[in-house]
C-alpha positions as CSV (number, residue, x, y, z in Angstrom):
1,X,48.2,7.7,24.4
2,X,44.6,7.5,25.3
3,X,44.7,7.2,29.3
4,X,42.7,4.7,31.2
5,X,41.4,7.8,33.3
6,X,40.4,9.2,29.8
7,X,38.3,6.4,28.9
8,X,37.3,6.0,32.5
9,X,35.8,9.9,32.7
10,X,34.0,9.4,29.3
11,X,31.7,6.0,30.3
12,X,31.1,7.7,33.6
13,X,29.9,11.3,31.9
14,X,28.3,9.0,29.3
15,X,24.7,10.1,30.2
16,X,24.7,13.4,31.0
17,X,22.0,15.9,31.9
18,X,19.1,15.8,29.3
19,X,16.2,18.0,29.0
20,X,13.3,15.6,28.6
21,X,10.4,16.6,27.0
22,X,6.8,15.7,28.8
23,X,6.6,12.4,30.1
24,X,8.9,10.6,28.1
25,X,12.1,8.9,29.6
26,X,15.0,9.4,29.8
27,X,17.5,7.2,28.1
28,X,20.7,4.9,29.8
29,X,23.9,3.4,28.7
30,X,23.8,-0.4,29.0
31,X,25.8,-2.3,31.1
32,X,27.3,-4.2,27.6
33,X,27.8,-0.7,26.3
34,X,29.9,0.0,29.2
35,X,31.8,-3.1,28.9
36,X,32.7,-2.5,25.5
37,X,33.6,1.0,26.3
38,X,35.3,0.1,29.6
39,X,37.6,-3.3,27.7
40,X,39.4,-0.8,25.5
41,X,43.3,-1.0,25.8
42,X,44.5,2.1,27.6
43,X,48.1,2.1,25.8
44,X,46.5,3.2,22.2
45,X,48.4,6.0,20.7
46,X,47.2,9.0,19.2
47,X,48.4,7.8,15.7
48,X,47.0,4.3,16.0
49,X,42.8,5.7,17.2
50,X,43.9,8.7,13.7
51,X,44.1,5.2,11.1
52,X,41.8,3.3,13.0
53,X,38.8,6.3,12.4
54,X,39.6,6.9,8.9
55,X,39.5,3.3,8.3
56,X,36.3,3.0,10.5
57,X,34.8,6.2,8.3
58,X,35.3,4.0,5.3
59,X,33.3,1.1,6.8
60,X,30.9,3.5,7.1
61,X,30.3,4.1,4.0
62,X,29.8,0.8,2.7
63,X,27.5,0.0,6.0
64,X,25.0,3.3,4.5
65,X,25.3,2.4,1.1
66,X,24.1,-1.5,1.7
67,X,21.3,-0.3,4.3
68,X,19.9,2.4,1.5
69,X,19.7,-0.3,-1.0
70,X,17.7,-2.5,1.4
71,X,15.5,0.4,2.6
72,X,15.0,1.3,-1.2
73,X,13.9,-2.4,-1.7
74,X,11.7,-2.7,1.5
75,X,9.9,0.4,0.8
76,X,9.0,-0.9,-3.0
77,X,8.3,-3.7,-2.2
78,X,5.7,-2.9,0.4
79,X,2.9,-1.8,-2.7
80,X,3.4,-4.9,-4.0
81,X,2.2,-6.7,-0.7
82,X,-0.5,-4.3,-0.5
83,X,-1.8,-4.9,-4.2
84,X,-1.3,-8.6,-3.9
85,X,-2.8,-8.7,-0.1
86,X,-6.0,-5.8,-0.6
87,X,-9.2,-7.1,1.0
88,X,-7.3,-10.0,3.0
89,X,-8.5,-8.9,6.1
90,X,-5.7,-10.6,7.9
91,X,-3.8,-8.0,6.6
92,X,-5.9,-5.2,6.7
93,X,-3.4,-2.8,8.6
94,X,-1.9,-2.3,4.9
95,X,-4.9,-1.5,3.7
96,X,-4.2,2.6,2.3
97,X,-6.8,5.3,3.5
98,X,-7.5,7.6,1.1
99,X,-6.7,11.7,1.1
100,X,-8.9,14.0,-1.0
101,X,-6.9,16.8,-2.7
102,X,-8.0,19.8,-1.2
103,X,-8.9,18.5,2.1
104,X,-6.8,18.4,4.5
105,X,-5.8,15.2,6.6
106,X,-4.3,13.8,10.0
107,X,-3.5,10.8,10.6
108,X,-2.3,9.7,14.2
109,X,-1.6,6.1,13.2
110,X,0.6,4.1,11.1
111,X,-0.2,0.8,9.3
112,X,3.1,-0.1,7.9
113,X,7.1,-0.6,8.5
114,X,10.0,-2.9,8.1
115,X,13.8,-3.2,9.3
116,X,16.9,-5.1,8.3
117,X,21.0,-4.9,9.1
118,X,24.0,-5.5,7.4
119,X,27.3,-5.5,8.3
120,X,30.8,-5.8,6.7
121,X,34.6,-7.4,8.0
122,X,35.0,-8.8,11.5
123,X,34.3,-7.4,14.5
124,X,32.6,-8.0,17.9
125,X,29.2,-6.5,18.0
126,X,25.2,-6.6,19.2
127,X,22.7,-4.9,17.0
128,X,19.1,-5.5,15.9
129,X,15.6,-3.2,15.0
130,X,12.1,-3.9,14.9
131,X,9.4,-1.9,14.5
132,X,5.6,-1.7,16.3
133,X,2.6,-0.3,14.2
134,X,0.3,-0.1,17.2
135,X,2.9,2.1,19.0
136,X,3.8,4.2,16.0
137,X,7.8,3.3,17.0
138,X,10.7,2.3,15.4
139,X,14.0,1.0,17.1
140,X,17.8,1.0,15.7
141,X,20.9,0.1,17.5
142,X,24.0,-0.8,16.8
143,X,27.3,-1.6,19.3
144,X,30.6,-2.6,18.0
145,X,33.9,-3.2,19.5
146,X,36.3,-3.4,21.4
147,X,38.3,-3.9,18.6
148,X,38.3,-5.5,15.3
149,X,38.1,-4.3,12.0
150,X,34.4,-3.9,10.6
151,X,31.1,-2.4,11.0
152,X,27.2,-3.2,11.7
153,X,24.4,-1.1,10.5
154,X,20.7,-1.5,11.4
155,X,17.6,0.2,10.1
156,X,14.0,0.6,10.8
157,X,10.6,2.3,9.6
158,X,7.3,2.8,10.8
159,X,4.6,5.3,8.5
160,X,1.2,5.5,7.0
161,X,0.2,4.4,3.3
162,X,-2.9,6.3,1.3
163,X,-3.9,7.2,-1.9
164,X,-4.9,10.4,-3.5
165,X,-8.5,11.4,-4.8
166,X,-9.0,13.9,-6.8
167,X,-10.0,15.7,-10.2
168,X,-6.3,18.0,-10.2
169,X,-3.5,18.1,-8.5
170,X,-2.4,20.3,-6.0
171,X,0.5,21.4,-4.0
172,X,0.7,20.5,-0.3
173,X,3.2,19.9,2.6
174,X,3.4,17.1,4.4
175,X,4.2,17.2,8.2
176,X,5.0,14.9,11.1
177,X,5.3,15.7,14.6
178,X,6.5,12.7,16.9
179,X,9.2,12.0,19.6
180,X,13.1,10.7,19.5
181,X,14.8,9.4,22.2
182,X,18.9,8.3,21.6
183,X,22.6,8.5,21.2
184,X,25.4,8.2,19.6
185,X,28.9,7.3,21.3
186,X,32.3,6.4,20.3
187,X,35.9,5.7,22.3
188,X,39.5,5.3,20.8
189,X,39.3,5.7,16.8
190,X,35.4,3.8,16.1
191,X,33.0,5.4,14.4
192,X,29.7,5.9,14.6
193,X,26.4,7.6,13.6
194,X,22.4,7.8,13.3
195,X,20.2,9.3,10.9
196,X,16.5,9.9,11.4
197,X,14.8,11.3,8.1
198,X,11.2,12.2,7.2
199,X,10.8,10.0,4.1
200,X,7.7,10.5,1.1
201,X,7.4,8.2,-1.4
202,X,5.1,8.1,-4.7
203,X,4.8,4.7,-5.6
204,X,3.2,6.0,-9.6
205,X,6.2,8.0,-10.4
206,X,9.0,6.7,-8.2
207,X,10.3,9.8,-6.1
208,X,11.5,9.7,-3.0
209,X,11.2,12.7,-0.9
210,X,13.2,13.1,2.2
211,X,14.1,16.0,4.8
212,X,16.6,15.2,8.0
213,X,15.3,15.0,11.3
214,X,18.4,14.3,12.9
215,X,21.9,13.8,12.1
216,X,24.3,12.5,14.8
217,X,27.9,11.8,14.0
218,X,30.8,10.7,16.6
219,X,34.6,10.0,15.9
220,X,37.1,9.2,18.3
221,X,36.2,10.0,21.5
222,X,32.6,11.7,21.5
223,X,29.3,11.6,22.8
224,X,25.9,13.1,21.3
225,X,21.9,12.6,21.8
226,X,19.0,13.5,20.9
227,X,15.9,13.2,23.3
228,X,13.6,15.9,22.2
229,X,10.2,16.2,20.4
230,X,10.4,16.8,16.7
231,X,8.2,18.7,14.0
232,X,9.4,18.3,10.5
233,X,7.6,19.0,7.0
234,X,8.5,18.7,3.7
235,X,6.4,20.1,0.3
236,X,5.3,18.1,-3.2
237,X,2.7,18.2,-5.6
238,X,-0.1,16.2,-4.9
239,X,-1.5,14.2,-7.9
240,X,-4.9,12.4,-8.0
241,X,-5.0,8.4,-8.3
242,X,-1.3,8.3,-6.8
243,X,-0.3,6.1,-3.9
244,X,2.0,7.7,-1.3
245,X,3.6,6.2,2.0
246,X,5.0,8.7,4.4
247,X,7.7,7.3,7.3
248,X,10.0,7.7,10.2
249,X,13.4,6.3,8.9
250,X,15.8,5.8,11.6
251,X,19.4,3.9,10.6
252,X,22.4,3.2,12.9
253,X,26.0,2.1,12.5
254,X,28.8,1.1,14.3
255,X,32.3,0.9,13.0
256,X,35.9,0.1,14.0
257,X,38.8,0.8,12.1
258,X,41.5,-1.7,14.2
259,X,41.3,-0.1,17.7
260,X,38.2,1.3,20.1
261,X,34.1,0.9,20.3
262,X,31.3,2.5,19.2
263,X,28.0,2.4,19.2
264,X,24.3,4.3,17.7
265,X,21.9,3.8,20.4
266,X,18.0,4.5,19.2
267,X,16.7,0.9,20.2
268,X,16.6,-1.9,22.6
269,X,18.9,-4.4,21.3
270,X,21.8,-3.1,23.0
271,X,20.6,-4.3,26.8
272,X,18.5,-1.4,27.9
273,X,14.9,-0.5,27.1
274,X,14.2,3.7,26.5
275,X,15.7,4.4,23.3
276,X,13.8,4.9,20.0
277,X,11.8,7.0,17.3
278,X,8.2,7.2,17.3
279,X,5.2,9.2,15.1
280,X,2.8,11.2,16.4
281,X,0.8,12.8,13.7
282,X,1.0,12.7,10.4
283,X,-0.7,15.9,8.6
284,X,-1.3,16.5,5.0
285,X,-2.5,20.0,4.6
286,X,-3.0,21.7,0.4
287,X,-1.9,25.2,-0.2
């Protein structure tokens, strides 16, 4: 069985020692996270939290496979805004800035992003995302349990739009430097995860590019953050008179399989305030 002093010990070490870098704060568990965590039976055996995480694993997967569809469908849809929307200047955040091959760029704004949810079954939970172009963030999170059989699954993105000028194109890698801030946490068989990705997209030929950030998965009983400063890159052939958008992706999920709680912690829709993902810079720089 999983013991009351088990469960007990784990909310209690639930934030342990971090190494924060600069000024940024530190991250806390909410007092609804604890509750959750704290409300799960004590007299769960080892064989019911085994079938409740495979199950919650499945959940999963439908949860990632719905919220990439919806990302995939944001993200297009965002040209079309800007084609139908250029020179409203009640919109003119979407305006894109232009890059000239061969020159290289930083940006240390953003002028774009978008979030959504979905979920799947039944299950107690509290979730949402936003995003905030003037602060260059995004926020994700996700709680679920104690209990039930279901998952929820929120997303968010926050990047920079601009089109290439040029006579040729030209290799290049693409780099942002930023700041993440969150965990991930799961008691008695839920599931639960976060992924933050550096994402390119050209809107002319369709390609997505993508490199992980940071990967965070917890089954069972298991804690893991990441508060750290980041600086990821990825490479792509630049091509003159195509539209790119580069962006911080961060998604969440929750799941339970039929016993414990869970929950993906990047945001503040959970009951605290210090957790999320935010861009710095934004370099474009030709080989």
């Amino acid at each position: 069985m999983v013991s009351t002093a088990t469960i007990t010990s784990a909310v209690n070490a639930i934030e342990p020692n971090k190494t924060i870098i600069g000024t940024e704060p530190s991250g806390y568990v909410s007092d609804l996270e604890k509750s959750a965590f704290s409300s799960v039976p004590s007299n769960i055996s080892q064989e019911q939290v085994d079938r409740s995480l495979i199950e919650a694993k499945k959940i999963s997967k439908i949860i990632h496979e719905q919220m990439e569809e919806d990302i995939n469908k944001s993200v297009d849809n965002l040209m079309n805004v800007i084609e139908q929307k250029e020179g409203d200047i009640s919109i003119n955040y979407y305006e894109p800035d232009t890059v000239h091959i061969g020159q290289n760029k930083v940006f240390t704004d953003t002028n774009y992003g978008d979030k959504g949810m979905t979920s799947w079954g039944l299950v107690p939970s509290l979730h949402g995302s936003w995003w905030d172009q003037w602060e260059r963030k995004a926020y994700s999170a996700t709680l679920a349990g104690p209990g039930g059989l279901g998952g929820v699954g929120d997303w968010a993105y926050v990047g920079r739009v601009f089109e290439a000028v040029g006579s040729s194109s030209q290799s290049c890698n693409i780099r942002m430097t930023g700041y993440t801030a969150g965990y991930v946490y799961s008691v008695a068989g839920a599931y639960s995860d976060a992924y933050i990705d550096l994402m390119v997209k050209d809107y002319n030929t369709g390609t997505t590019y993508s490199t992980s950030i940071w990967a965070g998965q917890t089954g069972g009983l298991f804690y893991a953050d990441r508060y750290n400063t980041f600086n990821n890159g990825l490479s792509l052939t630049m091509i003159p008179g195509h539209r790119y958008c580069v962006y911080l992706q961060i998604t969440t999920g929750a799941n339970v399989g039929g016993s414990g709680s869970g929950c993906a912690d990047f945001g503040t829709d959970d009951g605290d305030s210090g957790e999320y993902v935010r861009v710095d810079s934004i370099t474009v720089e030709f080989n």
